[in-house]
Phi, psi and omega in degrees: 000124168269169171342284143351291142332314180279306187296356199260332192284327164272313189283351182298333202271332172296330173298307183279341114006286195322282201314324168297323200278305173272042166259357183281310172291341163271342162311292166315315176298309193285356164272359174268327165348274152344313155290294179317327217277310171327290177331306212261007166078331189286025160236131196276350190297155154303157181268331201262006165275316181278343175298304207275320200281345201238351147267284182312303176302277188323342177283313170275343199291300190312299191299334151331303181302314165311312178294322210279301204258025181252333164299328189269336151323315227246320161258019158311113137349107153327316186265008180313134177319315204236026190278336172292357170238002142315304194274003185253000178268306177297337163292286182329322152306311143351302184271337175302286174301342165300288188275001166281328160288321192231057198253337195281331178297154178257344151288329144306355186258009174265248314260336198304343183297322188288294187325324195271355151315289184313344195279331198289344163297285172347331201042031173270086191297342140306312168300343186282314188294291179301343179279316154319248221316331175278309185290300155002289200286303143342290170325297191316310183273328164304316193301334195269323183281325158261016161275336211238336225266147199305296178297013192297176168293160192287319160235087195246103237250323168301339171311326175277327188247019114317331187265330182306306183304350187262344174280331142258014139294351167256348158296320160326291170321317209260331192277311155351292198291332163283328159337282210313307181313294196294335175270346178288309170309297162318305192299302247247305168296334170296308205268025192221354146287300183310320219242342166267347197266000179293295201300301190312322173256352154289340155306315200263009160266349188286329199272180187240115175321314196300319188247345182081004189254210205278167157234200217292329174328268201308332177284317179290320166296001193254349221239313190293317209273343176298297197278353174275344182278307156336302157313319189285313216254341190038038178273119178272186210197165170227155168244150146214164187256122207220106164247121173321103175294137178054021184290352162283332167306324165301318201264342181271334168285316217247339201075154193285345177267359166271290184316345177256329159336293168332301194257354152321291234255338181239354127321305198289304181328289172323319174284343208247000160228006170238331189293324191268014186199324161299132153273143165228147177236198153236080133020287172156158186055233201226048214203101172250169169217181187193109168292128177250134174291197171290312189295346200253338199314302207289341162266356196287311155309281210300339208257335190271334169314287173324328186274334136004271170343308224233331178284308187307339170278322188338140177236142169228123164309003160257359185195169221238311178286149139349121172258117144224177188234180203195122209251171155219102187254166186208117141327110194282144179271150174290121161118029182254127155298165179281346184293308179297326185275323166295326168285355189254354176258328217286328181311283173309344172285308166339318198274313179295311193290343193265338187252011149136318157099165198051060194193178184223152199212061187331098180313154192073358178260000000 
């Protein structure tokens, strides 16, 4: 699960929280309610009649709701298309009987504006939409319920331009929330702009100026993380190691902008039989190295001989001899540190270079 995922994960579950604490809190208001309402003589009802249509029902209904859309949470698919519109249609409903029920107040025909709030976390503008249109419809049927339903007021005189005004507050509400979404969005693109060019100059700090491959940092840590992986998985891996034969000489004859050419010429060579399946670094100097997997293992002779092979034709238009390299590879052993295994391919390069040099040398062999 990614990062998104977990956090899309917490807040639905901070949501279905919301939703319980207000349906607990509108339990309460409408029973102190209920007192007040009493007090002041505004209620025409039978008592055990307002009870039953303007307490009990909306009251079980809500928690009704609440149990409905935690059960369907909690064995729902994770990866369900819409699971991020569950806790905000059980807030809507929620309000869809608040104001279907207690419709005489003209504040209740608001509350349908939070669920279509709630959506601006998500930043999702389709949820927006679809969510609108579910409150809308909503809106539609409290308004209906307080033209036809048996308890509407005796003179409700107000009713029409109550229902214009609750509507269009909630047309408010739906354009607010896309502002919001879109400025939310802007903000997101700065800064995921800001965080790839983060990333881009940490790669390029990563890279060897001169060549472009990785350079000696990053060969280590990967290489530490290589032998640690190892340790777990007892999966082997290779190092090998390549140095430029006689290359200070290339550079006290010819100068060091001829010496980058060389190695120019043995970067490019290297991308073009390593890059897509290896890590390769530039080391340092005139000293590259190149991690092989387990899987690579078994082409892995054959592929750096060719590439030997394929350095040793190079022709430079400043000199007349032969450039060549001298490889050294080492298996890693189970209980080898990375240290041991880089002093155990640097060995076998050595070795090639003591036996004559343009050739390769498999440490223990």
């Amino acid at each position: 699960m990614n990062e998104f995922e977990q956090i899309y994960k917490r807040w639905r579950k901070k949501l279905l929280q919301t939703n319980l604490i207000l349906t607990i809190m509108v339990t309460f208001i409408e029973i102190l309610m209920s007192f007040i309402l009493k007090k002041m003589n505004l209620i025409e009802q039978p008592r055990m009649e307002y009870v039953r249509i303007f307490l009990l029902s909306p009251i079980l209904t809500n928690f009704l709701i609440l149990i409905i859309g935690n059960i369907v949470m909690k064995y729902i698919q994770p990866n369900y298309k819409y699971i991020n519109y569950i806790p905000i249609v059980q807030m809507a409903l929620i309000c869809l009987v608040l104001a279907s029920t207690h419709n005489i107040f003209s504040v209740t025909l608001c509350l349908l504006c939070f669920p279509l709030f709630t959506t601006i976390m998500f930043s999702d503008k389709k949820m927006t939409r679809i969510i609108g249109i579910l409150c809308f419809l909503f809106l539609l049927i409290s308004l209906l319920f307080r033209k036809f339903s048996a308890y509407r007021p005796k003179d409700d005189k107000y009713f029409l331009a109550e229902a214009i005004v609750s509507v269009g507050i909630l047309a408010a509400t739906f354009i607010l929330s896309n502002v919001l979404i879109a400025f939310a969005e802007e903000k997101t693109n700065i800064i995921n702009q800001g965080y790839l060019k983060q990333i881009e100059m940490k790669e390029l700090l990563n890279r060897d100026q001169k060549t472009g491959l990785f350079g000696h940092t990053i060969f280590i840590h990967t290489l530490n993380r290589m032998v640690e992986d190892s340790n777990r998985t007892h999966k082997l891996f290779a190092l090998a190691v390549i140095d430029i034969d006689d290359f200070k000489k290339v550079n006290d004859t010819y100068g060091h902008l001829k010496g980058d050419q060389i190695i120019h010429t043995l970067t490019d060579l290297m991308k073009k039989y390593f890059i897509e399946d290896q890590f390769i670094a530039r080391y340092g100097g005139e000293e590259f190295v190149i991690i092989l997997s387990e899987e690579e293992l078994v082409n892995g002779i054959g592929l750096l001989e060719e590439f030997r092979k394929a350095f040793e034709l190079q022709k430079y238009s400043f000199m007349k001899e032969t450039i060549t390299i001298s490889i050294g590879i080492a298996t890693w052993k189970q209980g080898w540190t990375s240290e041991q295994l880089f002093e155990a391919a640097d060995a076998a390069m050595y070795s090639s270079k003591s036996a004559g040099k343009n050739r390769i040398t498999e440490y223990g062999n």
